[in-house]
N, C-alpha and C positions, 0 to 999 in steps of 0.2 A: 504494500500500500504506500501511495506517495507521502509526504511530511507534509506538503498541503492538506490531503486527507487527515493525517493518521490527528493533525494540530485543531481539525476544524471539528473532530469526533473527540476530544481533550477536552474541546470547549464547553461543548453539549452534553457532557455527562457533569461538569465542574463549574456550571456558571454558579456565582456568588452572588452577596447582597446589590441592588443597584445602589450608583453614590446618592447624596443627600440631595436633593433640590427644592426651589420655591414652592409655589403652590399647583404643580403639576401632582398628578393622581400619586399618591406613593404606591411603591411597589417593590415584593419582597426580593426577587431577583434580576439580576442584568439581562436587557434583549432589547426587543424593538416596538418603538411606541409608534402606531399609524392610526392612521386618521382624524388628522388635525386638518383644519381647527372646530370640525362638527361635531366627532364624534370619536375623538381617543381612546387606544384599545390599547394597551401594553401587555406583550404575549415574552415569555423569559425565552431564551435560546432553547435551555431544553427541550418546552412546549410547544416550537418550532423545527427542532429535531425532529420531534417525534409526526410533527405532519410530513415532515421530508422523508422519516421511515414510511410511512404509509404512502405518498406520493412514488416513491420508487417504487414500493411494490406493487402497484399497478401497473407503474410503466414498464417495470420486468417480464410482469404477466402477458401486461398487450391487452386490447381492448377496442371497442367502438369502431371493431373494422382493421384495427392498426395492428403490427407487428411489435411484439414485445424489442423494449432498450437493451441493446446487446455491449456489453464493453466497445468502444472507441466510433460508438454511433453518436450523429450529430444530430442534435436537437433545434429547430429554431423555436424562440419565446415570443410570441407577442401580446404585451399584457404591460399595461399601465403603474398598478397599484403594487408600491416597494411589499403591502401583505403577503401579497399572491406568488411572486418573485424571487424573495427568498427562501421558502421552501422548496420549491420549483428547481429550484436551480442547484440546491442541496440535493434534492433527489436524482438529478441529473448526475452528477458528478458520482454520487452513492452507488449509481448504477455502471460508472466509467465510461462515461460518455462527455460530451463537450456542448457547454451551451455556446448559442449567438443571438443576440438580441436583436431581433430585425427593426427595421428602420421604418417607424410608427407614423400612420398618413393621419392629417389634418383634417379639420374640417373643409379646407381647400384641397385637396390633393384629388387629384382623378384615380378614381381608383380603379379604373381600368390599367394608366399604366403602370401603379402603384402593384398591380399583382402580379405582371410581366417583369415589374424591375425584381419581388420579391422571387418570380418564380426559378429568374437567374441564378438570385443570390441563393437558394437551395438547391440548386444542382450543384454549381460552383462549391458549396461545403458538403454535399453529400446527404443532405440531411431527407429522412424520408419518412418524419412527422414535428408539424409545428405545436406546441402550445400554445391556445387560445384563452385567454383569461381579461378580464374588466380593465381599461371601456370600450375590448375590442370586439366584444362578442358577438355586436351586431355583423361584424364582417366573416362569420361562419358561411353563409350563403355566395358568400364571393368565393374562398375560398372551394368549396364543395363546386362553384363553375368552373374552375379551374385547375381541378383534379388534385388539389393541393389534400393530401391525408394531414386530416388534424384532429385532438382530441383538447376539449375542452379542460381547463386546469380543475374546473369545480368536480369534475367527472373520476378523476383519479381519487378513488376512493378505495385503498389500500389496507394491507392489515400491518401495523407498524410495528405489530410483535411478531410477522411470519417474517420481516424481512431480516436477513444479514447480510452486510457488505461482505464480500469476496476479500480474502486478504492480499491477495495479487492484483485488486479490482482494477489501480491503475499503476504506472509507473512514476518516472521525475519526467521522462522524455514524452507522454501520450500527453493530447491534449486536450485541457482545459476549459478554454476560452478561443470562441473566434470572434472576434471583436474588428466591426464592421468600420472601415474609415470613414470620415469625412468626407461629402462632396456627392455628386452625382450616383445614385446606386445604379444607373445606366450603365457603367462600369465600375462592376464593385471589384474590392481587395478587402481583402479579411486578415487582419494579424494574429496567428496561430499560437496562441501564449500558453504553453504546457503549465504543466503541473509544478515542474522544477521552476521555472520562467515566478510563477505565483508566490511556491514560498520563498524565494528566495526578497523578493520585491516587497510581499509584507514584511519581513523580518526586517530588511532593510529602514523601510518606512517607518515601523513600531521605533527600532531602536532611534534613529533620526529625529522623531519628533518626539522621544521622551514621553511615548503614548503611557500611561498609568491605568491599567481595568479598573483598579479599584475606585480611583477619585474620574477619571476623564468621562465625559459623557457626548458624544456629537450629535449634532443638528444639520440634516441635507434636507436639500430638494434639489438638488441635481436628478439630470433621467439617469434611468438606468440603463438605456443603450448606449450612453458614453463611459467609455473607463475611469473617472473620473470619478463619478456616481456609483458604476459597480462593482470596480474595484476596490476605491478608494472607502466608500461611504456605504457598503453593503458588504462582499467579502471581507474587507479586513475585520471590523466589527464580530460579524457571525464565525469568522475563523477563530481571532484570538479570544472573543466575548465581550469586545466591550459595550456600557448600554449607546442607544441610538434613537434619536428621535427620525422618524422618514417621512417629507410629506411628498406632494407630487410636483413636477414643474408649472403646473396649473395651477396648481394652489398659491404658487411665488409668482409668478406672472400675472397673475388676478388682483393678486393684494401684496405687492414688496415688503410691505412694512410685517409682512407674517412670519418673516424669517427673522426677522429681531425678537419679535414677541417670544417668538419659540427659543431661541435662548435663553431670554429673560425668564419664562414662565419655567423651564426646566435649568435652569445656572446651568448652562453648556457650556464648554471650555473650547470643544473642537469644533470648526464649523472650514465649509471652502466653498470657494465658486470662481469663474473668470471674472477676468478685473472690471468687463462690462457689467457683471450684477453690484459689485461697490459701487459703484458708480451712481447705479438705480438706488443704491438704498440710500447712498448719502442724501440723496436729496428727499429719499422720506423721512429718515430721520429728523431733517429740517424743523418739519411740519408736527415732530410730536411735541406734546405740552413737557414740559421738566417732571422730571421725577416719576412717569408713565413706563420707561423701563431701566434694567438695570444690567449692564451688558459685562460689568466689572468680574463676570465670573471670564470669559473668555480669554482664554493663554492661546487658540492656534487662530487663527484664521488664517486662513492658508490662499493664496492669489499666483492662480496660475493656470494652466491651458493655453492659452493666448500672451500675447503682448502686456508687460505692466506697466502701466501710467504712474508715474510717482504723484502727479498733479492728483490725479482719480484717489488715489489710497492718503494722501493729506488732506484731500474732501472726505472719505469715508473716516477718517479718523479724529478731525476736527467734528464734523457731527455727531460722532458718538462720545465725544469725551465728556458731555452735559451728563451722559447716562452710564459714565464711568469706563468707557471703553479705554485701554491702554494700546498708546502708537505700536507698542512694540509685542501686541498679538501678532502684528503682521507677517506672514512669513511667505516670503517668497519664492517662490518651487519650478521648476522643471521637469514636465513629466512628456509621457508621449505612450501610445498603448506599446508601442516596441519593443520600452521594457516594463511592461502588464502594465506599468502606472509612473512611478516618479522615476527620475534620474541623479536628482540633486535640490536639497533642501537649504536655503538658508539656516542657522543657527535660529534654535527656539528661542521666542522671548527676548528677540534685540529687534526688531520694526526692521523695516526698509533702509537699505544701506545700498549710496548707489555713487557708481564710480565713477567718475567725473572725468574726461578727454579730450585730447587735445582734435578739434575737429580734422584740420588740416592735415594733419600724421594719419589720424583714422582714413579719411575720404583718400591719400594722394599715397601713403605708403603702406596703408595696411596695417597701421601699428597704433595699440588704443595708450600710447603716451600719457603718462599722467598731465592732468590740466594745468599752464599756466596761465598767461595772460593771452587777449586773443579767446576768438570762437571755441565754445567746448561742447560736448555730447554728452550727457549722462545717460547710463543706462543699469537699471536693478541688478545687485548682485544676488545670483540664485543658490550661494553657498557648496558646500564642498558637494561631489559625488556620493552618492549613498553607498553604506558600506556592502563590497560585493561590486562596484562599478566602478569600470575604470573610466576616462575620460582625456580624450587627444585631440589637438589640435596641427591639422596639414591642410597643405596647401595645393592649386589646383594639381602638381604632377605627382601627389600624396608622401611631399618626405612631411616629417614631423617640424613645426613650429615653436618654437620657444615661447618664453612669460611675455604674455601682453599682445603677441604675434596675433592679427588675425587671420582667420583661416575655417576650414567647415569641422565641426566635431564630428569625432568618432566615438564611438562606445564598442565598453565592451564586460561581458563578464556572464554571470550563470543569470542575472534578468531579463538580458537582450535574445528575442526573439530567434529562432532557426529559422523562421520565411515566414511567404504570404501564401494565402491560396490567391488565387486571380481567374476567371474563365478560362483562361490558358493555360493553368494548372499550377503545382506551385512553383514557387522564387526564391532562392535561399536569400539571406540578407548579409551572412556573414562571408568575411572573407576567410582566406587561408587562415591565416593567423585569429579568426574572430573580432576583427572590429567590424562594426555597422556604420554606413556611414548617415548622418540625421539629415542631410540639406538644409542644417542649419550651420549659418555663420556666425561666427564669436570668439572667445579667448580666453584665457583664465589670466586668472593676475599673483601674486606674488604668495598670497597665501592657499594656492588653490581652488578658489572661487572659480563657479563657472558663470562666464556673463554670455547672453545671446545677442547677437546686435540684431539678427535676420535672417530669413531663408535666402537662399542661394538662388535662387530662381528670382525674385522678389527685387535684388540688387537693383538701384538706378544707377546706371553708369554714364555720367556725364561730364566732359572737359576734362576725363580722367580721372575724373573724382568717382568716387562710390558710394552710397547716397541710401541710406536706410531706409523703406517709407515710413517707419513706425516714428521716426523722425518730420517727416512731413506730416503726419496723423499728427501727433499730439499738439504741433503748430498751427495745421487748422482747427481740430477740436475747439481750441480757445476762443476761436471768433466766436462776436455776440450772432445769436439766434442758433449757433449748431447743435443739434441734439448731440449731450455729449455720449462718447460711447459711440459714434455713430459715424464714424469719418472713415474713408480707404484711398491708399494711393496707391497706382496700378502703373506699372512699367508700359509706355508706350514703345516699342521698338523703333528702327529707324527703317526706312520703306520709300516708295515710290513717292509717298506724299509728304515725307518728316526727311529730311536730310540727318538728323542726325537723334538718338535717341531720346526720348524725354518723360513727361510723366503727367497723369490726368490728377485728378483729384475729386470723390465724390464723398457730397454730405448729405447731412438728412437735414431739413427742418421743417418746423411747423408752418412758417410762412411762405411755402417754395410755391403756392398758387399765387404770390402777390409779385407784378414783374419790380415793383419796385425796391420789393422789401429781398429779392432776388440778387438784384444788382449791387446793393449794399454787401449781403452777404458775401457773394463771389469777390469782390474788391476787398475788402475784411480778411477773407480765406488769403487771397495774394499776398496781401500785405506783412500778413503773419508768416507764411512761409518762406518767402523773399528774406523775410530778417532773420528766418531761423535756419537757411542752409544755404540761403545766399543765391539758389537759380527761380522761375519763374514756372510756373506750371502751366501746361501746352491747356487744360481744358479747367474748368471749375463747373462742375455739375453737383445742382441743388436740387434733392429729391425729395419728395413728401416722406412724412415719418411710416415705415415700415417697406423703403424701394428698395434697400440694400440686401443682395441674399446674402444668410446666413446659414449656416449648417444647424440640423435637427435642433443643438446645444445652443443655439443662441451666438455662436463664432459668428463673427464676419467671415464671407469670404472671397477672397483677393481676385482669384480667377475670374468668377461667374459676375466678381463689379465689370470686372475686364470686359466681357463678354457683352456685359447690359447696357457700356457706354459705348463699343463699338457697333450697335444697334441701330442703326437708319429711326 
């Protein structure tokens, strides 16, 4: 049996008292609180085990048409509610099989081609029954027209005393997780994250952030189809035990300011999101009266997926300091599903620490220079590698980099990934020796820190300079009227019609129907970017709030801006 296994059936037999909190329900052992803010239901791990025994023994059995879960059979999940999900998914694994959380259609999404995209992505992983569970249910009938074998999660009604796990049931090397990427599922890739890949990343992550069972307690509403959320804020929890508040992404999209409450209301210490949700909340925070919550129990918040705005997290930090919140929750993280979840943590309990460079060194030679006088670039330091991860910095013909040297990182060690699946089968990712390489660009600095500047694709390369957009983002962000959160800047290539390379810029705002209040804006956006990297932007396009796509997670993303501005 793998240590991912043998540590998550440790947990389930030995969970303990849950820690102290406010005025949420008490309760006598540690596990998972759902269904907030209506209707709160705290189920301990054990109690959850034991639906996950029973949930596997049904799927052993087979049912409703379907063929019994065989070892190294793939499951697809599609189901909403963190209840339904972690037992699910316990059963899954119990049985030595691998979940994938399939990529959840909206109230917009066509779902005609929503089940051609899904019906890809289950050949591509092999999978030859879906879990259907709440608020998907209604789409059983799609499913059934499309030959898709599924059994409903309510339907697995198992005996939790007939079942025993296999002691061989899975290995370090069978997998886990296939964890679906980013971006168009028209062409999907799945990151194949074993069993080894798991433990080795929670262990990692536990010890990193000085996780404590007995006192810590976390609060998400991250999805569960991002590693993020299922990894981070569902696995780790249910593996090692510790308690967990889970609501849904709908429940923090509906009402932002629910994710405060819910620390407050439960003193949570651990909580994360992309830097675009601080963002959202700082400004609800605004709006609450003093002394309505009390956020002073929180030691992690954790900021990462995406790009981090320092401006954004001293907004988020200045608003909640009324209600006690300390700067130096902050902690700033580098993860990616590659290696199952994080790659490198900032030091707990020191805030945002961000390293300040010489622009001109960075843009013209590649080298993040300490700042003196003259143009500089700050950018977050996401602290050392997690233990178990190495981390390297080369250059485009892959020799090795030295301190401060930019260049794309590599990884390497027992978290990073062995391939993808892809329609074309799978892709190894490591090389000979086992590094991966991230397509992202950065450096580490004197004490081992790893800093990101940017993807490698992403580069503006202008007059010789090299030209970050997260650096043009955060410069237009600041003009009056842009929704913040809400800015992208896209590499224009150079072409028939551009003599030489340059860069667009799209914003959101609420006034983008007024041509007046348009013009301002665009001149504002120039103005700021001009002063902060010194070239001029080929296009400034102002979109009504919600023109930007974003990935399932609420990311911006970069390509598909690309694509929406190059649109007649």
């Amino acid at each position: 049996m793998s240590r991912f296994l043998a540590m998550m059936l440790e947990s389930a037999a030995g969970s303990g008292p849950a820690p102290a909190h406010g005025d949420g329900p008490g309760e006598d052992l540690r596990g998972m609180t759902t269904g907030e803010p209506h209707d709160p239901v705290h189920r301990s791990w054990p109690e959850i085990h034991r639906v996950a025994r029973g949930r596997a023994d049904a799927l052993r059995r087979g049912g409703d048409g379907v063929e019994g879960l065989e070892p190294g059979g793939a499951v697809g999940v599609l189901a909403g509610e963190p209840a339904a999900i972690a037992p699910v998914a316990q059963a899954v694994w119990l049985c030595g099989g691998s979940v994938t959380m399939l990529h959840q259609p909206t109230p917009r999404t066509d779902l005609a081609v929503w089940a051609a995209d899904t019906i890809e992505v289950l050949r591509m992983i092999g999978a030859r029954m879906v879990l259907l569970g709440p608020p998907f249910d209604a789409l059983a009938p799609v499913l059934t027209e499309q030959g898709i074998a599924f059994r409903t999660i309510d339907s697995l009604d198992g005996d939790p005393d007939a079942f025993t796990p296999d002691a061989d049931v899975a290995g370090e090397d069978d997998t886990a997780l296939l964890q679906l990427t980013s971006g168009s599922t028209a062409t999907p890739k799945a990151v194949r994250i074993t069993h080894g890949n798991l433990h080795a990343n929670i262990s990692g992550m536990v010890t990193a952030a000085r996780l404590d069972i007995e006192r810590d307690r976390m609060v998400s509403w991250l999805p569960l189809f991002h590693d993020m959320g299922m990894v981070g804020f569902l696995t780790i929890p249910m593996t090692v035990g510790l308690d967990l508040v889970s609501v849904t992404p709908t429940e923090f999209l509906g009402r932002p300011r629910l994710w405060a409450e819910l620390i407050s209301k439960y003193a949570a210490t651990v909580t994360a999101a992309p830097n675009f949700a601080y963002a959202v909340l700082a400004r609800q925070l605004a709006r609450v009266d003093d002394g309505a919550l009390d956020l002073s129990s929180l030691r992690i918040a954790l900021n990462g997926a995406e790009p981090i705005d320092p401006l954004a997290v001293a907004t988020f930090t200045d608003a909640g300091a009324r209600f006690g919140l300390r700067p130096e929750s902050v902690l700033c993280a580098y993860g990616m599903a590659e290696t199952a979840l994080g790659v490198s943590f900032a030091p707990v309990e020191t805030g945002l620490s961000t390293d300040v460079v010489d622009a001109e060194a960075l843009e013209l030679h590649r080298s993040a220079a300490p700042a003196t006088d003259g143009p500089s670039r700050a950018f977050p330091e996401l602290g050392p590698p997690l233990p178990g991860i190495e981390v390297r910095v080369v250059d485009g013909e892959g020799a090795v980099r030295g301190t401060r040297e930019v260049g794309v990182l590599q990884l390497r060690g027992e978290s990073v990934t062995p391939g993808y699946l892809t329609v074309e089968g799978p892709v190894a990712t490591r090389d000979a020796d086992g590094w991966f390489d991230t397509g992202d660009e950065g450096y580490l600095t004197e004490a081992g820190a790893v800093v990101v500047c940017g993807r490698r694709k992403d580069v503006i390369i202008m007059g010789g300079r090299n030209i970050y957009p997260t650096d043009i983002e955060r410069a237009a962000g600041e003009a009056d009227g842009v929704r913040a959160g809400n800015v992208v800047a896209v590499r224009l290539a150079a072409g028939p019609d551009r003599h030489r390379e340059s860069f667009a810029v799209a914003v959101e705002a609420k006034a983008a129907d007024d041509a007046d209040a348009v013009i301002t804006i665009r001149a504002d956006v120039v103005r700021r970017v001009v002063s902060a990297v010194g070239v001029r932007p080929a296009e400034v396009a102002v979109l009504a709030p919600g023109s930007l796509p974003k990935t399932p997670s609420g990311k911006l993303r970069r390509a598909a801006t690309g694509d929406l501005l190059a649109t007649p």
